[in-house]
C-alpha positions in Angstrom: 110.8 -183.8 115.9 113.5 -181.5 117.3 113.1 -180.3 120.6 114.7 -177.1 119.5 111.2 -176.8 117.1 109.0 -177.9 119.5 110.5 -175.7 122.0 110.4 -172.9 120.0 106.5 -173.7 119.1 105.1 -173.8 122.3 105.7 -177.4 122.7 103.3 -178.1 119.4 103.7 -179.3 116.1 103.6 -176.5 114.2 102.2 -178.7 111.3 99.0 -180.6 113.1 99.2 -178.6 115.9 99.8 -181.4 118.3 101.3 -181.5 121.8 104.4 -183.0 122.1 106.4 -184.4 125.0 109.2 -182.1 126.7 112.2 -183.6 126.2 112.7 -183.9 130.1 116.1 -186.1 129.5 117.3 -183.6 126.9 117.9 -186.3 124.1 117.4 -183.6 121.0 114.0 -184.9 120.4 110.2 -184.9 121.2 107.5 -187.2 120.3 103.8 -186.7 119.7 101.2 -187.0 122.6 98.3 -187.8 120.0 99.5 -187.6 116.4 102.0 -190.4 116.3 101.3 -190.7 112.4 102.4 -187.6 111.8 105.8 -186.9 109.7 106.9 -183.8 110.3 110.8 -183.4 111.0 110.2 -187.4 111.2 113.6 -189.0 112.8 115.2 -185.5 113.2 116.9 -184.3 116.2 118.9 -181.5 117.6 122.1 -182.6 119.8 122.2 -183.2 123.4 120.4 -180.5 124.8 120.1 -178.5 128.4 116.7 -178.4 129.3 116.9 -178.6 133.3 117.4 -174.7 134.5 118.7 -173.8 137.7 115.7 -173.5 140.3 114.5 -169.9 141.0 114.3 -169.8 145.0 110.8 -170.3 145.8 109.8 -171.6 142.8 110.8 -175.4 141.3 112.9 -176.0 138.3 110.7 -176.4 135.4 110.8 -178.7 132.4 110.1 -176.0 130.3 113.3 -174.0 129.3 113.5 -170.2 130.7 114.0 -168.0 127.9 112.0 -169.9 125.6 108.5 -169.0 124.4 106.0 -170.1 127.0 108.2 -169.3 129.9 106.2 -166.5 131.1 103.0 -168.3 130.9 104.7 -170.9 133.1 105.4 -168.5 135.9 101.8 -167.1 135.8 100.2 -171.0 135.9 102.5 -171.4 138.8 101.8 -168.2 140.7 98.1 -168.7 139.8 98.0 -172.3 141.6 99.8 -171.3 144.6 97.3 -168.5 145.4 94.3 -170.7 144.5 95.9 -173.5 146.7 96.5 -171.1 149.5 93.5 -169.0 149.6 90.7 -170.7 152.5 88.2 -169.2 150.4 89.3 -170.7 146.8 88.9 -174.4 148.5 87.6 -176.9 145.7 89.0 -174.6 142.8 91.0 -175.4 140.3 93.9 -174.0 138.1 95.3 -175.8 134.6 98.2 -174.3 132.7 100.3 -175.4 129.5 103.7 -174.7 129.1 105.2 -175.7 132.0 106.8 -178.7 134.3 105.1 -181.4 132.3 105.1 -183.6 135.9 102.9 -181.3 137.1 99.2 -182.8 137.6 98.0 -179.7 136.4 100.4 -178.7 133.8 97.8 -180.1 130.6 97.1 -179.3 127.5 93.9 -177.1 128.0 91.6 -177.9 124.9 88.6 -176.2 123.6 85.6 -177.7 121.7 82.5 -177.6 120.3 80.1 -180.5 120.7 79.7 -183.1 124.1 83.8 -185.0 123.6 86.6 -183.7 122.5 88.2 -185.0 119.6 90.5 -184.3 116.8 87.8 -182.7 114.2 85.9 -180.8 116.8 88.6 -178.9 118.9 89.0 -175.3 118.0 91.5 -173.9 120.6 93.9 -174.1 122.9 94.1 -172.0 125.9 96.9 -171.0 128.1 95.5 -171.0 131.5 92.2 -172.2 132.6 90.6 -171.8 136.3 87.4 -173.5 136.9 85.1 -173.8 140.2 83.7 -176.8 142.4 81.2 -177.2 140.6 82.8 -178.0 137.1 82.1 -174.7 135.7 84.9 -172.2 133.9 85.3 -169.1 135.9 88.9 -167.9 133.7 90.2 -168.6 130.3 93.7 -166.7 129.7 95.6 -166.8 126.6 98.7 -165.5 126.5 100.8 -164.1 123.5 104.4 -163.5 125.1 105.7 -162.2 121.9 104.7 -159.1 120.1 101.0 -160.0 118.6 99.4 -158.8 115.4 95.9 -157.4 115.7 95.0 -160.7 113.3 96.1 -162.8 115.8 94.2 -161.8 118.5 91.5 -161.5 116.8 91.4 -165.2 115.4 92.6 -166.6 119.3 89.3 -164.9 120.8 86.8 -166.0 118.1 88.0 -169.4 118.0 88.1 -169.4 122.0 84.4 -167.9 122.4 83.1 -170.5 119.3 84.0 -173.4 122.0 81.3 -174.8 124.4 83.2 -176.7 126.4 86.8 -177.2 127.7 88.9 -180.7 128.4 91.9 -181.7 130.2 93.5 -185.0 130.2 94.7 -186.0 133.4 96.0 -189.5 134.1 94.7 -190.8 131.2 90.8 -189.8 131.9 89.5 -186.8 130.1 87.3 -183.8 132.1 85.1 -181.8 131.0 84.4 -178.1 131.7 81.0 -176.1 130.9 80.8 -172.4 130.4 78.8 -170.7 132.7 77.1 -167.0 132.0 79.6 -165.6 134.2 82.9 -167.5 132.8 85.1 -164.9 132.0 88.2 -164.7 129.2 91.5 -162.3 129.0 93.4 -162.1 125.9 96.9 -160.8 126.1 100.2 -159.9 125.2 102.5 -157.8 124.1 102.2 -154.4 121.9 104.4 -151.4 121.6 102.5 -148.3 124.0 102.9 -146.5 121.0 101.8 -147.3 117.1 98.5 -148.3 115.3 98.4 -151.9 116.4 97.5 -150.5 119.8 95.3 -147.8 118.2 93.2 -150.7 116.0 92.5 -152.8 119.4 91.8 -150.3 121.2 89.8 -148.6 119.2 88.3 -150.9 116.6 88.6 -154.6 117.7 87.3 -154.0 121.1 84.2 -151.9 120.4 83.3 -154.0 117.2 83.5 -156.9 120.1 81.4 -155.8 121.9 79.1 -155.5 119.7 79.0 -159.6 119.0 76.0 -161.1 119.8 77.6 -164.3 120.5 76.9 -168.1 121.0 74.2 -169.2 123.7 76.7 -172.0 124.7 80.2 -169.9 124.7 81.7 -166.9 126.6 79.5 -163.9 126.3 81.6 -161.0 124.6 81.0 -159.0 127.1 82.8 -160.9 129.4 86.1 -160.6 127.0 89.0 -158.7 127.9 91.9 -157.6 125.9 95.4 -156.8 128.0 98.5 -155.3 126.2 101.8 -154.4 127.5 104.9 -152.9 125.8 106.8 -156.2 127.6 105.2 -159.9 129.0 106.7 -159.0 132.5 104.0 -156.3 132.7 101.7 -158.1 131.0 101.6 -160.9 133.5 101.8 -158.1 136.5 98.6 -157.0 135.0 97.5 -160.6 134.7 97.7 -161.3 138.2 95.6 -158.6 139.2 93.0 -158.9 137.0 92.8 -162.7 138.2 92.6 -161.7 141.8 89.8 -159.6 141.1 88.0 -162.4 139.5 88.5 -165.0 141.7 85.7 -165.1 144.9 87.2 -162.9 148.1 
């Protein structure tokens, strides 16, 4: 596949959905993590590509290309893990995040699923960011849309997240699992115009009508879904970041 398609998709397949390498040595092209049988844009490639940006001070050069979609969520999975890893109190937690530096332990495909294993027929989303505690539990599920979202969208990411019992990671080749616990929380968010009847409909349809979901015994409890919109991502993610300290333990 191209990388400019991949790229462009999140670093997916946009026909079966699949992860896909990220083109570290900027050859033009990506393969399949999973779905090696799958044709689409089968021997196609893009030309020699740039896909090694100049490092932001403080931060390493990532494999994933600033400007692109996903970039965003990269600089929140990073900020994320250094305040986890540097908080005394946070010992023994853990932070996962796609779309980023792909050499990154930690940088995974974060995969949502109903039943004991993960497989192909059974997984039903994919989530952005993912923190979980010591004790194997998920504390945060984020999913971030950095381009403008439809009120359709957001609806089908948080049913399809809260339909999911447990999460997986794959991380040298071994697969964990992650329970949800009563208190696991998740933050949908993105970008909408302060103005306009998409913000009007979340706000005042989609969340109430939420709330109002009984839910599954197994999955996140509606109540513990938030919705967070911003006319651009950088505020978006500002609000992120404090909504994440406040839910991780002082």
């Amino acid at each position: 596949m191209r990388t400019s398609t991949a790229r462009g998709n999140g670093w997916r397949c946009p026909q079966c959905g699949d992860e896909t390498s990220r083109d570290e040595s900027g050859q033009g092209y990506v393969r399949h993590l999973r779905n090696a049988g799958c044709t689409f844009e089968k021997g196609l490639r893009d030309g020699v590509v740039a896909v090694s940006p100049a490092a932001t001070p403080g931060i390493a050069a990532s494999a994933n290309v600033r400007g692109g979609q996903g970039q965003e969520t990269d600089v929140l999975g990073q900020w994320v893990t250094e305040y986890v890893n540097s908080a005394t109190s946070l010992r023994g937690y853990e932070v996962f995040y796609d779309h980023g530096d792909s050499r990154e332990p930690n940088v995974v495909a974060i995969k949502g699923f109903y039943g004991s294993q993960v497989t192909s027929l059974n997984r039903l989303a994919d989530v952005d960011l993912m923190v979980v505690a010591p004790n194997q539990r998920v504390l945060l599920l984020v999913e971030v849309e950095e381009r403008g979202s439809s009120p359709k969208k957001i609806i089908g990411d948080a049913v399809t997240i809260m339909m999911c019992n447990r999460f997986a990671v794959r991380q040298s080749g071994v697969q964990r699992y992650f329970e949800i616990a009563e208190a696991s929380r998740l933050v949908v968010s993105g970008v909408m115009p302060a103005q306009g009847h998409r913000l009007d409909k979340v706000e005042g349809v989609i969340v109430p009508r939420f709330r109002q979901l009984s839910g599954f015994s197994d999955g996140i409890d509606s109540a513990n879904i938030e919705f967070v919109f911003e006319p651009s991502i950088s505020q978006t993610v500002d609000r992120l970041k404090s909504i994440i300290r406040d839910a991780l333990p002082a």
